[in-house]
DOROKOL-666098 format. One record per atom (N, C-alpha, C): residue number from 0; residue in three letters; atom name; x, y, z. Coordinates in Angstrom, 1 decimal, padded with zeros to 4 digits. Atoms other than C-alpha are relative to their C-alpha. Layout:
<atoms>
+-----+-----+----+--------+--------+--------+
:   i :  aa : at :      u :      v :      w :
+-----+-----+----+--------+--------+--------+
: NUM : ALA : CA :      X :      Y :      Z :
...
+-----+-----+----+--------+--------+--------+
</atoms>
This chain:
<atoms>
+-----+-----+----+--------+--------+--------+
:   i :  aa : at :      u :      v :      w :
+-----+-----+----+--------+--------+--------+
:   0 : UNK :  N :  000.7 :  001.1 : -000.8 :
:   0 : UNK : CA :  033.1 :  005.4 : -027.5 :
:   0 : UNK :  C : -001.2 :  000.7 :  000.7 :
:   1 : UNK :  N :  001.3 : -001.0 : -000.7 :
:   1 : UNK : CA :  029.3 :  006.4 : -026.5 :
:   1 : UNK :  C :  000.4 : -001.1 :  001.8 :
:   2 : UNK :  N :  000.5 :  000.5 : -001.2 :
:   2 : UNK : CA :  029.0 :  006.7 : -023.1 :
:   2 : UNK :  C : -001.3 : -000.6 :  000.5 :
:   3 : UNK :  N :  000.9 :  000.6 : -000.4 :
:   3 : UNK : CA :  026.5 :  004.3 : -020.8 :
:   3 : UNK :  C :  000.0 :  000.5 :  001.6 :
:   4 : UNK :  N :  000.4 : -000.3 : -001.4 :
:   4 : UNK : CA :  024.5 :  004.8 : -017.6 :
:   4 : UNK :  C : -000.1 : -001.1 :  001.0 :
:   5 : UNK :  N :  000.2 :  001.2 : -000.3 :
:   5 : UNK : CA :  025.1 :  002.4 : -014.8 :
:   5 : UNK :  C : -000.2 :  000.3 :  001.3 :
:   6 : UNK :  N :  000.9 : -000.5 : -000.9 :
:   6 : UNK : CA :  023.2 :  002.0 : -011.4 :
:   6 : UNK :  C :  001.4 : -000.6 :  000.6 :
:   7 : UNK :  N : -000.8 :  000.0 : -001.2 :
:   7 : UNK : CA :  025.8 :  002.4 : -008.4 :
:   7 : UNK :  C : -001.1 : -000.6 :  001.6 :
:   8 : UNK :  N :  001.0 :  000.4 : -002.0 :
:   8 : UNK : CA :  023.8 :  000.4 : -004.8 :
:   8 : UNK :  C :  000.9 : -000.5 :  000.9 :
:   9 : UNK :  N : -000.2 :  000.4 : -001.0 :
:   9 : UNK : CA :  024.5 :  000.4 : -001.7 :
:   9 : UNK :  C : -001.0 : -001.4 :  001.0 :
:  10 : UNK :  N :  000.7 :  000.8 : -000.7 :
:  10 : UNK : CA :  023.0 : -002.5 :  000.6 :
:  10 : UNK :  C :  000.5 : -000.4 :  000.8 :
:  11 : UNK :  N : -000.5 :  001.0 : -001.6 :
:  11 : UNK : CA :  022.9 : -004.9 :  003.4 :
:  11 : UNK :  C :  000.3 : -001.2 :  000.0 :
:  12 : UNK :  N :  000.2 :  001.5 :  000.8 :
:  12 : UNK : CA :  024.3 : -008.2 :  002.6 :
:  12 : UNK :  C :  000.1 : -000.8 :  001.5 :
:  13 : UNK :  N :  000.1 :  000.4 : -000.8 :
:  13 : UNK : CA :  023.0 : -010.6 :  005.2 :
:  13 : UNK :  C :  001.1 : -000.6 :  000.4 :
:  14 : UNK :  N : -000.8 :  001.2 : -000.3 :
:  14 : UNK : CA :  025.1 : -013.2 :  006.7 :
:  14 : UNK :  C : -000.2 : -001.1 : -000.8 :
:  15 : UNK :  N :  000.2 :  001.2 :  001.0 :
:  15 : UNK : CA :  023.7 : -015.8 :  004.3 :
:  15 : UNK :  C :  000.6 :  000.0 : -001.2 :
:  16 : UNK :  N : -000.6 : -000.1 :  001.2 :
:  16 : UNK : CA :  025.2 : -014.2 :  001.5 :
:  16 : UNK :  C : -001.0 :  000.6 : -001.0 :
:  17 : UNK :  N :  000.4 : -001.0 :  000.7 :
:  17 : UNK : CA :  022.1 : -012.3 :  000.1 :
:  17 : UNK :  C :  000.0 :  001.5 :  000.2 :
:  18 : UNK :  N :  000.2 : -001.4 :  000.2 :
:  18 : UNK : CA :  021.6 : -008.8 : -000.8 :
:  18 : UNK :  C : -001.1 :  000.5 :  000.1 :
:  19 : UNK :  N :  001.0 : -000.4 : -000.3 :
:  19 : UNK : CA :  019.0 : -006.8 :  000.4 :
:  19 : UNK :  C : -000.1 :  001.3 : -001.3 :
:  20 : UNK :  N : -000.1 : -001.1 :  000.9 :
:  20 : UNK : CA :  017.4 : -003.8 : -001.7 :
:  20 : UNK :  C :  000.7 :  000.6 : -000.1 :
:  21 : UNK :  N : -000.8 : -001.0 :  000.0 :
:  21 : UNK : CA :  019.4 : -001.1 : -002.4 :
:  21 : UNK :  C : -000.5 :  001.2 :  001.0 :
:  22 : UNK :  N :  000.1 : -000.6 : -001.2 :
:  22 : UNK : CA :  019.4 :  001.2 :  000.7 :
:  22 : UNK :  C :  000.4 :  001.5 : -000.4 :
:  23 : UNK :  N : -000.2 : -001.5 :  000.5 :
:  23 : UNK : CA :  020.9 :  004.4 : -001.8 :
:  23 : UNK :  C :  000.4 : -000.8 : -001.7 :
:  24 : UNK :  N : -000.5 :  000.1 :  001.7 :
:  24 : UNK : CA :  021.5 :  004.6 : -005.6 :
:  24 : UNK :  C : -000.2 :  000.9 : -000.8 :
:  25 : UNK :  N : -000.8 : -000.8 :  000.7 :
:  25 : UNK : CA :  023.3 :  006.5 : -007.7 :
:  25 : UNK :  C :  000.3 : -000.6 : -001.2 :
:  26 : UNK :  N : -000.8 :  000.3 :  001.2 :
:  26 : UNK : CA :  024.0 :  006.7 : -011.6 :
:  26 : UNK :  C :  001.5 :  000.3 : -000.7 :
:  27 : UNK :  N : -001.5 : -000.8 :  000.3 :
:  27 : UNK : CA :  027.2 :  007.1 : -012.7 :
:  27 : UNK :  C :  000.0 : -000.3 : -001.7 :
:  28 : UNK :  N : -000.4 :  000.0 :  001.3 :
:  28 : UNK : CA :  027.9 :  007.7 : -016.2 :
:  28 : UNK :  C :  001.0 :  000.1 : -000.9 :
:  29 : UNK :  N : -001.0 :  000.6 : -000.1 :
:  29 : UNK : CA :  030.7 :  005.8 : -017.7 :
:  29 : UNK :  C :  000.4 : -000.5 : -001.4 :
:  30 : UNK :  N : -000.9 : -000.3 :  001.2 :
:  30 : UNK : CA :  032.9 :  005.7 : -020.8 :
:  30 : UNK :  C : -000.7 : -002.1 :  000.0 :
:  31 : UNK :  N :  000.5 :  001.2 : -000.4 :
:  31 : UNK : CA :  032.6 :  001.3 : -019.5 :
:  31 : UNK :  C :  000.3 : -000.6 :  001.4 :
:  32 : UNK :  N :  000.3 :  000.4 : -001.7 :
:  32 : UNK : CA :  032.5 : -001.0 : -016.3 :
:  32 : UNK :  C :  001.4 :  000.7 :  000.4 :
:  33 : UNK :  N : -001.5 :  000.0 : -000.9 :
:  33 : UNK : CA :  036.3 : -000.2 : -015.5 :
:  33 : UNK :  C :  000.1 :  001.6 :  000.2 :
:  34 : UNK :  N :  000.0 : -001.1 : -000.3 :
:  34 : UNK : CA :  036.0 :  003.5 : -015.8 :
:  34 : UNK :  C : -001.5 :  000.2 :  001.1 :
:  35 : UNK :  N :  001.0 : -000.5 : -000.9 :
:  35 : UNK : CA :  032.4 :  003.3 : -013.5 :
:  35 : UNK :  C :  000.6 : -000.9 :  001.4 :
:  36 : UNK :  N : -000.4 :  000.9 : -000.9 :
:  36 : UNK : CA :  034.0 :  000.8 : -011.2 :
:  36 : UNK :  C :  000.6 :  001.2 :  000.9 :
:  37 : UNK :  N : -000.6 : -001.2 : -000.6 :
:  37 : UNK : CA :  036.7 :  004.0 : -010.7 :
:  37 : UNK :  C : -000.5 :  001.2 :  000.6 :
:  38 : UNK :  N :  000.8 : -001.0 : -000.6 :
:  38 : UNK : CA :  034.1 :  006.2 : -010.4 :
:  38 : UNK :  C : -000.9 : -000.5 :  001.5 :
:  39 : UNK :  N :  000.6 :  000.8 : -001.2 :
:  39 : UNK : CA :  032.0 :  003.9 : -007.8 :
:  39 : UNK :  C :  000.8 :  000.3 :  001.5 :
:  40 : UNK :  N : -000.9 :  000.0 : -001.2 :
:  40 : UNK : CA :  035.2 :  003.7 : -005.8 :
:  40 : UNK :  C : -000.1 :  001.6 :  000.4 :
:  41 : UNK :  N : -000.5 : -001.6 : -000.6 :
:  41 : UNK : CA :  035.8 :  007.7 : -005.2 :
:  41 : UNK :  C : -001.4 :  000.5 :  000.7 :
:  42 : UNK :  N :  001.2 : -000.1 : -000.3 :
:  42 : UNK : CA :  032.1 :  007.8 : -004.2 :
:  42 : UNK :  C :  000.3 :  000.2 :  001.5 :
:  43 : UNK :  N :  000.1 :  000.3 : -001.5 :
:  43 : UNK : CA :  032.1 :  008.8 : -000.1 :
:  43 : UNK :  C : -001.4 : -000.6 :  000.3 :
:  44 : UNK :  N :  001.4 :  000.2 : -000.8 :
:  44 : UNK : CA :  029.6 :  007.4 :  001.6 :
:  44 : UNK :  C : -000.1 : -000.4 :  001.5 :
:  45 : UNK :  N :  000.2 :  000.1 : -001.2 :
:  45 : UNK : CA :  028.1 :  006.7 :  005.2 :
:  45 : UNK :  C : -000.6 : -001.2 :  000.7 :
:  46 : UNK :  N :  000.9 :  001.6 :  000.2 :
:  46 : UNK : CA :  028.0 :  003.0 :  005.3 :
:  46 : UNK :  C : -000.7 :  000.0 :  001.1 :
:  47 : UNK :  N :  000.7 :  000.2 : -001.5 :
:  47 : UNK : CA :  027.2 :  002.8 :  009.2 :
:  47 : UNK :  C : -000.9 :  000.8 :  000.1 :
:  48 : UNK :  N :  001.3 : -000.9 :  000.0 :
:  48 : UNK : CA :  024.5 :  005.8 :  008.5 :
:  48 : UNK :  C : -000.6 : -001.2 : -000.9 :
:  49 : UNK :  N :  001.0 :  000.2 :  001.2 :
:  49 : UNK : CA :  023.2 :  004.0 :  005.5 :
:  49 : UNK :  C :  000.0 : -001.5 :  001.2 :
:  50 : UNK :  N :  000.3 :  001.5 : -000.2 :
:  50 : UNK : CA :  023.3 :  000.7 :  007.7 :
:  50 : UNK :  C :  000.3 : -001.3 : -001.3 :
:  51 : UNK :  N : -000.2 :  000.8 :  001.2 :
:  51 : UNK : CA :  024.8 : -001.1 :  004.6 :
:  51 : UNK :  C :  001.6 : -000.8 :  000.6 :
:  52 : UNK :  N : -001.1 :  000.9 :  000.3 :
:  52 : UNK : CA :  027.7 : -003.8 :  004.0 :
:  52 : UNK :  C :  000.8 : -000.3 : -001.0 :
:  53 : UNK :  N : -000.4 :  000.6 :  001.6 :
:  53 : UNK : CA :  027.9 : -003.9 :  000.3 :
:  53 : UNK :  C :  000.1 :  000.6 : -001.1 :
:  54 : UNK :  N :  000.2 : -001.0 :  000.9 :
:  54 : UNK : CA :  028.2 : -002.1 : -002.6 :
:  54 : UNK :  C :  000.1 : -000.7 : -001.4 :
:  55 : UNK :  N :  000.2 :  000.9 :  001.3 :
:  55 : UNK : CA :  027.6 : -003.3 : -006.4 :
:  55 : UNK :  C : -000.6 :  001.0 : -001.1 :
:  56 : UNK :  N :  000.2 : -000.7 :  000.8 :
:  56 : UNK : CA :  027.3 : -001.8 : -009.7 :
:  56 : UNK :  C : -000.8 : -000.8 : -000.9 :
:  57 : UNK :  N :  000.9 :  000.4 :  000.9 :
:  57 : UNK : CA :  024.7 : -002.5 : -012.5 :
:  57 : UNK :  C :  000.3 :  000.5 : -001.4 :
:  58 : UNK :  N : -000.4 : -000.4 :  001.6 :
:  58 : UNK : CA :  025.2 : -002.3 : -016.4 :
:  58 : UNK :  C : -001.1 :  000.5 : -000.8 :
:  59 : UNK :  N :  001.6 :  000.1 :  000.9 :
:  59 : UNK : CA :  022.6 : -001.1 : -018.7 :
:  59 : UNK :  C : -000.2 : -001.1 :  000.0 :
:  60 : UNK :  N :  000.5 :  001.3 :  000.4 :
:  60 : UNK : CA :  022.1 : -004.7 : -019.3 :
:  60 : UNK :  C : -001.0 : -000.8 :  001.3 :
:  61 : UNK :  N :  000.7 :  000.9 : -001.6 :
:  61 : UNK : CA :  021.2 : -005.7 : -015.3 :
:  61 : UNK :  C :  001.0 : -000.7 :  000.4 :
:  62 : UNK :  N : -000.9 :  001.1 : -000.7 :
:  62 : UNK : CA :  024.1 : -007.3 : -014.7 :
:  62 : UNK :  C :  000.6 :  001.0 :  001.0 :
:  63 : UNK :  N : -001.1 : -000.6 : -000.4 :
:  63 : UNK : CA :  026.1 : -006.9 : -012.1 :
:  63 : UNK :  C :  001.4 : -000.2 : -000.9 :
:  64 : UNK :  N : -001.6 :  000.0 :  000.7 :
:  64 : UNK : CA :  029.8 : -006.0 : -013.1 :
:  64 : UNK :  C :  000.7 :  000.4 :  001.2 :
:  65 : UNK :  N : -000.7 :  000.4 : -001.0 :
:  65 : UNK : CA :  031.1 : -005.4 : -009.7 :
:  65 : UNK :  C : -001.0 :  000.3 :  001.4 :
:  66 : UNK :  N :  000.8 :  000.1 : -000.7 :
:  66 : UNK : CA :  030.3 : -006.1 : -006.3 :
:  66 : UNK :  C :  001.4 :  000.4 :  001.4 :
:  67 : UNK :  N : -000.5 : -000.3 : -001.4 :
:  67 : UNK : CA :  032.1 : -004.8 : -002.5 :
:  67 : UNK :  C : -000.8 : -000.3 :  001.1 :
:  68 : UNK :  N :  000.9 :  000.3 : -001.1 :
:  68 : UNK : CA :  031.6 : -006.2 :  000.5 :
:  68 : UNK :  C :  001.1 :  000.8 :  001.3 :
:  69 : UNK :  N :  000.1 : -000.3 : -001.2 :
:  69 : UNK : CA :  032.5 : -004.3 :  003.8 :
:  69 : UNK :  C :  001.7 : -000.6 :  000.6 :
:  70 : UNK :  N : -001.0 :  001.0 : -000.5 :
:  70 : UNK : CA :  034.5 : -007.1 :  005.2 :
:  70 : UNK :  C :  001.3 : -000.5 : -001.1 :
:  71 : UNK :  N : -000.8 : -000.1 :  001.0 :
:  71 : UNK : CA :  036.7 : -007.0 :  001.9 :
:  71 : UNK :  C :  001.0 :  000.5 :  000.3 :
:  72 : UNK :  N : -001.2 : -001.2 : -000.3 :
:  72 : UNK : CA :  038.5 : -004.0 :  003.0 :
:  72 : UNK :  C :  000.1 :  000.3 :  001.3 :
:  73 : UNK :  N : -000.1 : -000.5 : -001.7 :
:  73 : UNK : CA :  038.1 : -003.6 :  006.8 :
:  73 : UNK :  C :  001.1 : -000.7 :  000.5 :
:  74 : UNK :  N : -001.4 :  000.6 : -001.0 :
:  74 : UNK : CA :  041.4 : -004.1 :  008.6 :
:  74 : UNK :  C : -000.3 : -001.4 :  001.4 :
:  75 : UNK :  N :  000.0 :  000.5 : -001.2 :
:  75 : UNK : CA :  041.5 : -006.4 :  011.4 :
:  75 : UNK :  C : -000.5 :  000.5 :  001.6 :
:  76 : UNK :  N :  000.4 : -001.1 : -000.9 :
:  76 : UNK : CA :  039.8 : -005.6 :  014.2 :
:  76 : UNK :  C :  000.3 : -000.2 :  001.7 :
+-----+-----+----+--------+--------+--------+
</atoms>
């Protein structure tokens, strides 16, 4: 199975529910979405540096194929 290159972004998703540019981005290079998804996830990053909320992956094609928001996984506070 050839491997594909897919864009990893971080952003800022307003309160409205859009997505701002990507604020960092990274390619990850990925057997397909469910092995870059895995990869996406082990990724550290510094949301509160980056000022971001969100996180979302891109296919060669432009699609998204997955998307993280912040408030998804944050415990109770």
């Amino acid at each position: 199975m050839p491997v594909r290159d897919f864009r990893f972004c971080v952003a800022l998703r307003d309160r409205d529910g859009m997505l701002g540019g990507p604020l960092h981005e990274e390619v990850i290079t990925a057997q397909d979405a469910a092995d870059a998804v895995a990869r996406a996830m082990a990724i550290e990053l510094d949301m509160p540096g980056l000022k971001a909320n969100a996180l979302y992956l891109v296919d060669p094609d432009g699609c998204v194929v997955w998307s993280l928001r912040l408030a998804d996984v944050a415990g109770p506070e």
